[in-house]
Steps between C-alpha positions, in 0.01 A plus 500: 500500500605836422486634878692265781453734754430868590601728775211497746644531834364829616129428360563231714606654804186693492183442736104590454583796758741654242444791334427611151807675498746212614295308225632742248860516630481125497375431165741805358826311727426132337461616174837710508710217668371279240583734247831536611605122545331447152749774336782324714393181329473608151840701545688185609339308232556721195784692403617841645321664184186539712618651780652753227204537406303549818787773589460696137097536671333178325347225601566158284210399364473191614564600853159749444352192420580353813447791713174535331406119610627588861254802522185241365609269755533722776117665364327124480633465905341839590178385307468153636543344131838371492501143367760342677482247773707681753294499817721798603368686205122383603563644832589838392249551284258430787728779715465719221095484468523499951711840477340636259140413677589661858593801653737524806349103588179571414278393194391813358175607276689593185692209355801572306549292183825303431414598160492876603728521747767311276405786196558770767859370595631302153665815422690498789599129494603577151705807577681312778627196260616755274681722827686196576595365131638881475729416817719260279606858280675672802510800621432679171137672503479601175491100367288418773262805399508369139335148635318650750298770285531320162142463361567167413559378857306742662153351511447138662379208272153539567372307199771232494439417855114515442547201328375183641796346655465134322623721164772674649643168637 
């Protein structure tokens, strides 16, 4: 299968009594880590040409590809419709749906979404596995400004990761 594992650990370290906001910073974290030990990965396994590449302020291809899988993946676990069989998976998506349904421990009147509260904070998930991809340039802003506000880069995958996950696998 395409995905072995995933970073999960601080959507797992999360409880029912967490709050919306360590939800985000969680979801934001795992998807950066994994972002990072993915580019680590595809560095070691292909020549130094991409990391050339990534330091001249683009992104190989095929590493967007697989950053834009990471971001579906990380979207089907905040929605509840990831197909694996991970019951670590299962159980976040059920912490995501108990967060989003209570307020400082209590169920409140006005359920949140996963659906809406994921569009509210893909953009931010996005933006931080681009921040940390950007970390591999250095310490020169202007490259990292040319990932970071390139159009191309700038939006998440919306559509690609609105795809059923059976034909992204």
């Amino acid at each position: 299968p395409r995905r072995q594992k995933l970073c999960i650990h601080d959507l797992k370290e999360l409880t029912k009594d967490s709050s919306k906001e360590e939800l985000r910073e969680a979801f934001i974290k795992c998807a950066a880590k994994e972002t990072y030990f993915s580019w680590i990965y595809y560095k070691n396994k292909n020549s130094s040409i991409v990391d050339t590449q990534l330091r001249n302020g683009n992104i190989p291809d095929e590493f967007k590809s697989i950053m834009y899988y990471t971001f579906g993946d990380y979207r089907d676990i905040c929605l509840g419709t990831d197909i694996s069989s991970d019951s670590n998976i299962k159980g976040i998506s059920r912490k995501v749906k108990d967060i989003l349904n209570s307020q400082n421990g209590k169920t409140h009147e006005q359920n949140i979404t996963p659906e809406s509260w994921w569009k509210s904070t893909e953009k931010e998930v996005w933006k931080g596995m681009l921040c940390i991809l950007t970390n591999e340039i250095g310490d020169n802003q202007e490259r990292k400004n040319k990932i970071l506000q390139d159009p191309k880069y700038k939006d998440p995958p919306e559509v690609f990761a609105e795809r059923p996950q059976f034909l992204r696998w």
